[in-house]
C-alpha positions as a Markdown table, in Angstrom:
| # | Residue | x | y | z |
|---|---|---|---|---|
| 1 | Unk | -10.3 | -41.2 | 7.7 |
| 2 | Unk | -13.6 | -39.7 | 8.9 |
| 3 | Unk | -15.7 | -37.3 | 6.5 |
| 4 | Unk | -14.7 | -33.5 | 7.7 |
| 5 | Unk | -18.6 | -32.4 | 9.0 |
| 6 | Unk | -17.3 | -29.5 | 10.2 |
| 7 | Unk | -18.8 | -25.9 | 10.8 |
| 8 | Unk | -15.6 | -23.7 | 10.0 |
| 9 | Unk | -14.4 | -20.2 | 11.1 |
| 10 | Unk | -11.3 | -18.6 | 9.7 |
| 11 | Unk | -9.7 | -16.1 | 12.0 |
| 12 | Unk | -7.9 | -14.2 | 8.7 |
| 13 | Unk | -9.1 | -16.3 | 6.1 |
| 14 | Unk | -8.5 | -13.7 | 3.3 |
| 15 | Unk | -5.0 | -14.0 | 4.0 |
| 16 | Unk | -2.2 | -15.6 | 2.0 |
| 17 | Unk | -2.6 | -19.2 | 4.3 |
| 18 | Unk | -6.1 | -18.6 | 5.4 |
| 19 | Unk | -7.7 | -17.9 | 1.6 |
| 20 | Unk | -5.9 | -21.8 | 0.7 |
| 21 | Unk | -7.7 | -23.4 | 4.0 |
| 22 | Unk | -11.0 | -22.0 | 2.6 |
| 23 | Unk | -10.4 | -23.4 | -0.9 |
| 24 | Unk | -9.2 | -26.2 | 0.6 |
| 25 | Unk | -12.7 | -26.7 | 3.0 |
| 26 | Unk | -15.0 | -25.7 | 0.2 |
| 27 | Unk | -13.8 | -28.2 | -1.9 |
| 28 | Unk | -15.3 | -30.7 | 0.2 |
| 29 | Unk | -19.1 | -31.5 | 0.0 |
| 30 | Unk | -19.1 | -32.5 | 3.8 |
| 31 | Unk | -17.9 | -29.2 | 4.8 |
| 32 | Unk | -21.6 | -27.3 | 5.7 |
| 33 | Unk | -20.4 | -24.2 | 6.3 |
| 34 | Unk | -17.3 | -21.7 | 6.1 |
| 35 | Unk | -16.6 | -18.1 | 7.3 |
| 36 | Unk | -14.1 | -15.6 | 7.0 |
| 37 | Unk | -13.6 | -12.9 | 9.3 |
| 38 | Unk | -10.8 | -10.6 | 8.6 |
| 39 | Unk | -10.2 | -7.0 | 8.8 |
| 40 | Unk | -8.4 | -7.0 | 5.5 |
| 41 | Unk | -5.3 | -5.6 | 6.5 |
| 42 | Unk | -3.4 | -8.0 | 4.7 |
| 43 | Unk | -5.8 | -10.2 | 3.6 |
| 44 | Unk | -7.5 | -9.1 | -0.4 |
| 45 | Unk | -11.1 | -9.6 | -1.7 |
| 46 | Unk | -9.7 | -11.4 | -4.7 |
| 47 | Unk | -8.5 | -14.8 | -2.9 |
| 48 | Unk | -11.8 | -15.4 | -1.9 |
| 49 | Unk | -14.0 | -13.6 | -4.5 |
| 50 | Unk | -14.4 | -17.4 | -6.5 |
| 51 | Unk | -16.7 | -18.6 | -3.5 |
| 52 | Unk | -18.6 | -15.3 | -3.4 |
| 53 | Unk | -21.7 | -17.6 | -4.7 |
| 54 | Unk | -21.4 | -20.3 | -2.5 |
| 55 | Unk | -24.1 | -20.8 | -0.1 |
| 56 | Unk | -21.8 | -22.2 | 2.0 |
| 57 | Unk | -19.1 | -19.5 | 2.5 |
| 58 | Unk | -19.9 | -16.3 | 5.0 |
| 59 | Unk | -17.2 | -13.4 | 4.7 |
| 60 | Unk | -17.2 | -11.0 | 8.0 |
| 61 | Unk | -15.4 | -7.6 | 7.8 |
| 62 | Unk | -14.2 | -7.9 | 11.8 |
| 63 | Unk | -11.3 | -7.0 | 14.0 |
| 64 | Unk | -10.4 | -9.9 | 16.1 |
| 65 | Unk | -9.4 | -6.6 | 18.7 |
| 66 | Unk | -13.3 | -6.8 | 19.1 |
| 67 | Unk | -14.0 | -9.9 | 21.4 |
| 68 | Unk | -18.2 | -8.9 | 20.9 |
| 69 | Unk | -17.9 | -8.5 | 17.5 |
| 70 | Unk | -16.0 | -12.0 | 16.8 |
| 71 | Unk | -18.0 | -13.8 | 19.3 |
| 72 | Unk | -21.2 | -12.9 | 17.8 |
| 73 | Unk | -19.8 | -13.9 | 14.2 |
| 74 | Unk | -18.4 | -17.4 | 15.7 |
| 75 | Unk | -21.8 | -18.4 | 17.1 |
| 76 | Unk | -22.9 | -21.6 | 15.4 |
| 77 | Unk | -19.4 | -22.1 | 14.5 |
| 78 | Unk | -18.1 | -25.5 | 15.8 |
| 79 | Unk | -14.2 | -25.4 | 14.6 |
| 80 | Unk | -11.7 | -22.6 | 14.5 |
| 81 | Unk | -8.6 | -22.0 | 12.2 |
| 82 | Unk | -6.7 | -19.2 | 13.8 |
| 83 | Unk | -4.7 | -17.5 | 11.5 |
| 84 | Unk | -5.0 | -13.7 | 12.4 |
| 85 | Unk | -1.6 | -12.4 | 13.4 |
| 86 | Unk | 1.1 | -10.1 | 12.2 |
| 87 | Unk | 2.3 | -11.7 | 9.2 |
| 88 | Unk | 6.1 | -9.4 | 8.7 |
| 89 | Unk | 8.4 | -11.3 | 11.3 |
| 90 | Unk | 10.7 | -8.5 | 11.1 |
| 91 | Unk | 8.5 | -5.6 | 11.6 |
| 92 | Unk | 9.4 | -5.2 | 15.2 |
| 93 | Unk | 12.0 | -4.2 | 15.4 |
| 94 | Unk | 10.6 | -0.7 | 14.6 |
| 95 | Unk | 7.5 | -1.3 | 16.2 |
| 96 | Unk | 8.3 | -3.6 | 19.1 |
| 97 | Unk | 4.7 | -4.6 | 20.4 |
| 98 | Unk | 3.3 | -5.5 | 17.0 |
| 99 | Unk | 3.6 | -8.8 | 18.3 |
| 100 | Unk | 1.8 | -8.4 | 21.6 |
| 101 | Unk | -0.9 | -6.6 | 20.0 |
| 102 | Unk | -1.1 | -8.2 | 16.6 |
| 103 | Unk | -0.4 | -11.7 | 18.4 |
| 104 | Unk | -0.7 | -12.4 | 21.8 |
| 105 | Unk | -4.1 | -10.3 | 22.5 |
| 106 | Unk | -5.9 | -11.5 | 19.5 |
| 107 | Unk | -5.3 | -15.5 | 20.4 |
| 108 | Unk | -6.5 | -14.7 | 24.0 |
| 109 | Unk | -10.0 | -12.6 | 22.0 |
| 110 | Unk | -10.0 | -16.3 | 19.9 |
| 111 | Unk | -10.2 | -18.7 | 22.9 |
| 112 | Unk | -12.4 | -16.4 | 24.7 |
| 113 | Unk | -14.9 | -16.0 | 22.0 |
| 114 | Unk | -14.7 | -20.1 | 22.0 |
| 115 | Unk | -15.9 | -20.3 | 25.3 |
| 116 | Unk | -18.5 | -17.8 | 25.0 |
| 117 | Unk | -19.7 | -19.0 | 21.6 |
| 118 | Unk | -19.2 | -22.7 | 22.0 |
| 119 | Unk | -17.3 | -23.2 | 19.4 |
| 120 | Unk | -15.0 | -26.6 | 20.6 |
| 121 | Unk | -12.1 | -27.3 | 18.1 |
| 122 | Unk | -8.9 | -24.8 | 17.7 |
| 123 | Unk | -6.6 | -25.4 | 15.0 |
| 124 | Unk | -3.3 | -22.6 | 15.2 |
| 125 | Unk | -0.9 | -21.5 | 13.3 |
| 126 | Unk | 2.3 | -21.1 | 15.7 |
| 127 | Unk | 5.8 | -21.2 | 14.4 |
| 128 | Unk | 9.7 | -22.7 | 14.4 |
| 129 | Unk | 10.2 | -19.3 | 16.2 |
| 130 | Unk | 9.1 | -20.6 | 19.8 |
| 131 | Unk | 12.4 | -23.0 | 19.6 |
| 132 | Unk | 14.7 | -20.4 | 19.2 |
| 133 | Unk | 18.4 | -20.8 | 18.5 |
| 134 | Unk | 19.3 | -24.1 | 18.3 |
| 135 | Unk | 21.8 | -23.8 | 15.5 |
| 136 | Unk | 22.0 | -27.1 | 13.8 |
| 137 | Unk | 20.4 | -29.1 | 16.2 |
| 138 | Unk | 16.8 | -30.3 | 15.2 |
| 139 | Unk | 13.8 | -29.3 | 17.2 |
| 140 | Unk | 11.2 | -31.9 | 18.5 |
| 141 | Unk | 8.1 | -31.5 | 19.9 |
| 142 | Unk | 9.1 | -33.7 | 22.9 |
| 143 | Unk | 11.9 | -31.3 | 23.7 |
| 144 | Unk | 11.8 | -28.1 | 26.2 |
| 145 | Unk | 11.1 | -25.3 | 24.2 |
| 146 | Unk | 13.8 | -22.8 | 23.6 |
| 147 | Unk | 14.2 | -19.4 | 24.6 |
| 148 | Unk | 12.8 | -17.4 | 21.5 |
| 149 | Unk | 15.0 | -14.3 | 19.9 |
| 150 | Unk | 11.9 | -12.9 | 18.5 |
| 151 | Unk | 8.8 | -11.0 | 20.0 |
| 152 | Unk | 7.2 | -13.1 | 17.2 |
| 153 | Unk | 8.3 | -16.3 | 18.7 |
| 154 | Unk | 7.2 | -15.2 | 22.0 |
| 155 | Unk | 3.8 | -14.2 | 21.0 |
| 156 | Unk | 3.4 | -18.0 | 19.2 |
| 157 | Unk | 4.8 | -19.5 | 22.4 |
| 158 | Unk | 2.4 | -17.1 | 24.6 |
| 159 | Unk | -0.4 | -18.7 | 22.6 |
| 160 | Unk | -0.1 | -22.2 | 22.2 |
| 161 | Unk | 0.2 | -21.6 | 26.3 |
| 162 | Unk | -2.7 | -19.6 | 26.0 |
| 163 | Unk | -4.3 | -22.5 | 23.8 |
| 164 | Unk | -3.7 | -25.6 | 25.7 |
| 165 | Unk | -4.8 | -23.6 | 29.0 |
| 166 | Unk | -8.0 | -23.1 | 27.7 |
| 167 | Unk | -8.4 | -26.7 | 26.5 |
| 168 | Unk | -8.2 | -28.1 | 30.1 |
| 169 | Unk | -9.8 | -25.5 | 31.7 |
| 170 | Unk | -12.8 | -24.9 | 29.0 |
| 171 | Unk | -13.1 | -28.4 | 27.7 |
| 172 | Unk | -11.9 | -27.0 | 24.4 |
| 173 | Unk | -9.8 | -29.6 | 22.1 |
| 174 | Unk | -6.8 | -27.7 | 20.3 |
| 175 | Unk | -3.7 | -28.5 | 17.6 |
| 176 | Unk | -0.9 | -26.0 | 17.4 |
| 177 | Unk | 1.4 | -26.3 | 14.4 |
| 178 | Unk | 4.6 | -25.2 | 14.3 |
| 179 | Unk | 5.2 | -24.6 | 10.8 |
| 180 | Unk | 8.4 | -24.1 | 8.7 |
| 181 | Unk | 8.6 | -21.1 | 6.4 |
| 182 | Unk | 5.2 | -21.3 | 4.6 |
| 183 | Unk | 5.3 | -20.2 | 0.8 |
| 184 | Unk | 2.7 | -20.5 | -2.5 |
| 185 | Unk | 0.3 | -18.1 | -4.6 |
| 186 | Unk | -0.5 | -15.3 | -3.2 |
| 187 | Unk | 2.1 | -15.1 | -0.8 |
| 188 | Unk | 3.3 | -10.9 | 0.6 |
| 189 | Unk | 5.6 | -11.5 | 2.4 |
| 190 | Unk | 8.9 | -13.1 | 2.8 |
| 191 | Unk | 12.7 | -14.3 | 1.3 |
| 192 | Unk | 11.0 | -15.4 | -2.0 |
| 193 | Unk | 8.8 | -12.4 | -2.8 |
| 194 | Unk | 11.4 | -10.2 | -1.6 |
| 195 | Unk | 13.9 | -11.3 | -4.2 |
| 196 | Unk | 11.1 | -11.6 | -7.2 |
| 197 | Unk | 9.9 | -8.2 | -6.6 |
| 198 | Unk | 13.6 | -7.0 | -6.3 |
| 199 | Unk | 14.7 | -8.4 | -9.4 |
| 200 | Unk | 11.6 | -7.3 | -11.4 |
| 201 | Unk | 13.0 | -3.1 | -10.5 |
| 202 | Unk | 16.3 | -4.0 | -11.0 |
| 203 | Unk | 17.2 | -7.4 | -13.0 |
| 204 | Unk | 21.1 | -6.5 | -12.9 |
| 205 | Unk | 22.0 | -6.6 | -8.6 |
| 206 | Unk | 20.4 | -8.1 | -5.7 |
| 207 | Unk | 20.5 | -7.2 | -2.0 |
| 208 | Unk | 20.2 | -9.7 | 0.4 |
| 209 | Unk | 19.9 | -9.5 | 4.1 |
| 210 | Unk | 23.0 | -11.7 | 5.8 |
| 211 | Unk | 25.6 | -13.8 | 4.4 |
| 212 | Unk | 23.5 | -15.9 | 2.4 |
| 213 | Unk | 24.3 | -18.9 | 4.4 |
| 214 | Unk | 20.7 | -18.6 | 6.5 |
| 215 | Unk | 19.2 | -22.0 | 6.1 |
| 216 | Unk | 15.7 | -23.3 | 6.7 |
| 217 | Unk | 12.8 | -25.3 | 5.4 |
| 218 | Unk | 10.6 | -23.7 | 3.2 |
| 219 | Unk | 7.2 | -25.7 | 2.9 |
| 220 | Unk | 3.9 | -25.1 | 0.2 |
| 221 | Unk | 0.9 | -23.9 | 1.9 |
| 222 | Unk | -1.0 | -26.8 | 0.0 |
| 223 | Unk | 1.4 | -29.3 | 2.3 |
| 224 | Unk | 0.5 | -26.9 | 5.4 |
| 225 | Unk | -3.3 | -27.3 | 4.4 |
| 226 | Unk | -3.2 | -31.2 | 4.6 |
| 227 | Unk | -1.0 | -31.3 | 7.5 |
| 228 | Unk | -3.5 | -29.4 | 9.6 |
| 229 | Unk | -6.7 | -31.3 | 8.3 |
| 230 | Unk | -5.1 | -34.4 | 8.8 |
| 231 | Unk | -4.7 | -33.9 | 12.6 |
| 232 | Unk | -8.2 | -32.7 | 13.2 |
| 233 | Unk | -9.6 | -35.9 | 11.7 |
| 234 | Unk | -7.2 | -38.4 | 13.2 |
| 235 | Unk | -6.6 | -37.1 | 16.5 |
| 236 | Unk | -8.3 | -37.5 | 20.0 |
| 237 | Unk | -6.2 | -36.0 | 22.4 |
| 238 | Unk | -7.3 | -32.7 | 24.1 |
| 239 | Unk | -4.4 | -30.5 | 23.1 |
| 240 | Unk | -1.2 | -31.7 | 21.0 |
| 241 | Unk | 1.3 | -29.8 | 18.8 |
| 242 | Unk | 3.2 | -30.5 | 15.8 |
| 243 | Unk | 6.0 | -29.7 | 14.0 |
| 244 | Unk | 5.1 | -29.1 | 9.8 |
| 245 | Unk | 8.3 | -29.0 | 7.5 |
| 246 | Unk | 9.6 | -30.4 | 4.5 |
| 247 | Unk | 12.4 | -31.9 | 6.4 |
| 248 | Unk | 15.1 | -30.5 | 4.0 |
| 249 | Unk | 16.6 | -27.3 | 3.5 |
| 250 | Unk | 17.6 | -24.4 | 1.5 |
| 251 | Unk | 20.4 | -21.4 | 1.8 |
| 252 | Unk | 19.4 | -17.8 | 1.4 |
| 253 | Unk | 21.8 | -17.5 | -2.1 |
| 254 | Unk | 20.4 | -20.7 | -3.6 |
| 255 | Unk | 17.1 | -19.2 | -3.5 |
| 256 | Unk | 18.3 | -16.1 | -5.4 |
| 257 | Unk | 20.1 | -18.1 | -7.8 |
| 258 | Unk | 16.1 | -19.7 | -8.1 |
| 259 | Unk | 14.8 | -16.3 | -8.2 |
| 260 | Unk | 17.1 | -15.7 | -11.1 |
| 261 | Unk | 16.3 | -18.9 | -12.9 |
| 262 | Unk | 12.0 | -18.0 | -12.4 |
| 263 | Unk | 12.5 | -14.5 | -13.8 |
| 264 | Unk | 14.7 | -16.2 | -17.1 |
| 265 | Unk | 17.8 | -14.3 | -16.2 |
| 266 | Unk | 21.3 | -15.1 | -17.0 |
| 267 | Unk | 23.1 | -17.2 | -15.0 |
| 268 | Unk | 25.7 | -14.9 | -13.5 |
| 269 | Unk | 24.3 | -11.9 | -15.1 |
| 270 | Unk | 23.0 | -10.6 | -11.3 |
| 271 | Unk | 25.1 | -9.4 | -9.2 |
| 272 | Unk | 24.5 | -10.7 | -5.4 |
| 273 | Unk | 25.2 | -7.9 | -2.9 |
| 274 | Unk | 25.1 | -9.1 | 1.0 |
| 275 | Unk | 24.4 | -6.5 | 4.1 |
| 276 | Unk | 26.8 | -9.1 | 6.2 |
| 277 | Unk | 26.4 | -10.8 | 9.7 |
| 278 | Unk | 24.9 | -14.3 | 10.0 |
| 279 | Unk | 21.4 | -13.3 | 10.0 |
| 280 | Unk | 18.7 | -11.0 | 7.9 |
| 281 | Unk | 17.9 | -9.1 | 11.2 |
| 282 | Unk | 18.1 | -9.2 | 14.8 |
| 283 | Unk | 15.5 | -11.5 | 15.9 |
| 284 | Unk | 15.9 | -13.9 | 12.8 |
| 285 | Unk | 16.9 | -17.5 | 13.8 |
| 286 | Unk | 19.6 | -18.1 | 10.7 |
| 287 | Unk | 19.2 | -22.3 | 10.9 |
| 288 | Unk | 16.2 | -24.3 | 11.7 |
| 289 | Unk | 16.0 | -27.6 | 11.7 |
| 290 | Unk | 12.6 | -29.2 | 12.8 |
| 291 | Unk | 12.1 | -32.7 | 13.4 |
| 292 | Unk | 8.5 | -34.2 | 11.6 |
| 293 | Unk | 8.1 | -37.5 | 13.1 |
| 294 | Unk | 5.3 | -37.1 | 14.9 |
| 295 | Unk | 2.9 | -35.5 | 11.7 |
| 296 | Unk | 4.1 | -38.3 | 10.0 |
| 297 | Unk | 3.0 | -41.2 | 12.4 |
| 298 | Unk | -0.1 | -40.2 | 11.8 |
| 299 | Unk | -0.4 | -40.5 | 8.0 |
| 300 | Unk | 0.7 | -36.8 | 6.6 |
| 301 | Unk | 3.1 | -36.7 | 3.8 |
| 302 | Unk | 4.9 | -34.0 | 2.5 |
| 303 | Unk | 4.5 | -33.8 | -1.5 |
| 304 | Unk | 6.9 | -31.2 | -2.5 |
| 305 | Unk | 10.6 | -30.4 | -1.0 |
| 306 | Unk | 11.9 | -26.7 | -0.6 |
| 307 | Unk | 13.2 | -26.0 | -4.0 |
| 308 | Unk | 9.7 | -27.2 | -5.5 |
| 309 | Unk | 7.8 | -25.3 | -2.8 |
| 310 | Unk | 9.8 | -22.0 | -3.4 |
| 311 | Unk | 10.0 | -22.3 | -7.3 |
| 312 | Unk | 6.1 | -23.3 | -7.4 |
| 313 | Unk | 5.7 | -20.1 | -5.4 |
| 314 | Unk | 8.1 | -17.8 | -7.0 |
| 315 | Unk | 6.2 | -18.4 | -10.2 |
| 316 | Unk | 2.9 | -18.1 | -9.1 |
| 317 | Unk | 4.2 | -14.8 | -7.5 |
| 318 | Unk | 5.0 | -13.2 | -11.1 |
| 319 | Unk | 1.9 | -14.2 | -12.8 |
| 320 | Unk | 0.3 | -12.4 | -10.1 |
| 321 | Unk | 2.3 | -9.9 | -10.3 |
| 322 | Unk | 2.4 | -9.3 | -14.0 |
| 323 | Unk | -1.2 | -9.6 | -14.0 |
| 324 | Unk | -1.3 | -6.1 | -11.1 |
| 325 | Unk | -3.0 | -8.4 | -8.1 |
| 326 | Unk | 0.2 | -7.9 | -5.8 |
């Protein structure tokens, strides 16, 4: 494998993913250089404040709204992880063009501050949501892509379009990744934190959204990291996607009956209430299956399953927590 000589901008790098991409890049003496730019609306100072003293690292309080503003930061920059989106999948459905705005528009800024800054390698973080419903069938790359449910999968679908458009036109080289649910430290959002956070105000009931039968992969960001990095070294091609999952699964009541077992509860002394339906809200896909053959042929390897990723997370979760950082 090549050494990663690599100039690196992080389109929301002090987010949960983005913040394990720059430990990840600064842990590597090729690396020459790393910068954050993030407005900070969900990203936090503190998962980045450990490279504060690193020559190496650059944080840039930016909108990616502002294409002068992000261009001028990306100068000099010669690779691009995008990560700046809306990170609350279920937040439109009260505020239905989150995902335009806080999706769409900013990966169209991103590959047009590329072009005008020169920068020549995108690296994205799409999602399962650009399949759609396929119910228990499992998703490949090489298939058609479904008909998404979710302004969130339309926005990740409007960008990887956006992305490999760009690439042929611009001479630009791109990966999109479609990634299951992503979990670890400092994670705000999602069916994990939900339930640890719920259980910490009440430890006696639990809500959950659904029957409880939802099933998906759920996939540590640590895996997510490597995935990505291993398809910018190993890869040639102008523009490819990739499916990132753990390639097993998990229900929505075995995770609370994990949540229960992280916060040292009783076994049975919670009491699971459901809101009913097959699905947490309208837009969520209740069963995704994705198919990880083609991250695999090129030398990626998953190193925990679901129920390590989501109890590793959970736990991580309360000590932060506990220790008032969330």
């Amino acid at each position: 494998m090549p050494p990663l000589r690599v100039t690196c901008f992080v389109a929301g790098g002090a987010g949960f993913i983005g913040s394990h991409f720059v430990d990840r890049l600064l842990a590597d003496a090729q690396v020459e250089r790393v910068t954050v730019f993030d407005n900070m609306s969900s990203g936090r100072e503190w998962h980045f404040a450990g490279h504060v003293g690193d020559g190496r690292f650059t944080f840039v309080r930016g909108d990616v709204e502002d294409l002068d503003a992000l261009t001028a930061a990306m100068r000099g920059h010669e690779t691009v992880i995008h990560l700046a989106s809306n990170p609350d999948i279920a937040k439109a459905q009260v505020e239905p063009t989150t995902d335009f705005d806080q999706g769409t528009l900013l990966t169209q800024n991103v590959v047009e501050a590329m072009r005008r800054s020169g920068a020549k390698t995108i690296l994205y973080a799409s999602g399962s949501g650009v399949y759609g419903d396929l119910g228990d069938a499992e998703a490949s790359e090489r298939d058609a892509v479904g008909l998404p449910i979710s302004t969130y999968g339309a926005s990740k679908l409007a960008g990887e379009s956006l992305i490999s458009a760009y690439c042929y036109m611009f001479d630009l080289r791109g990966r999109s990744f479609r990634f299951g649910n992503v979990v670890g430290a400092r994670q705000t959002h999602g069916v994990g934190y939900d339930f640890v956070k719920r259980l910490l105000a009440d430890p006696t009931r639990l809500d959950i959204l659904g029957d409880g039968r939802q099933s998906k992969s759920y996939i540590h960001v640590d895996d997510v990291v490597e995935a990505v990095l291993t398809a910018y070294r190993q890869e040639e091609k102008s523009y490819e996607v990739y499916n990132v999952a753990t390639g097993d699964y998990i229900s929505v009541t075995e995770i609370a009956q994990l949540a229960v077992e992280v916060l040292g509860l009783a076994p049975g002394s919670v009491q699971f209430r459901y809101g009913g339906g097959d699905r947490g809200w309208k837009g969520d896909v209740p069963v995704v299956r994705l198919a990880t053959e083609r991250i695999r042929a090129i030398g990626w390897r998953c190193r925990r399953s679901t129920r390590e990723a989501l109890h590793a997370s959970m736990r991580s979760m309360l000590a932060d927590i506990r220790a008032n950082l969330m």
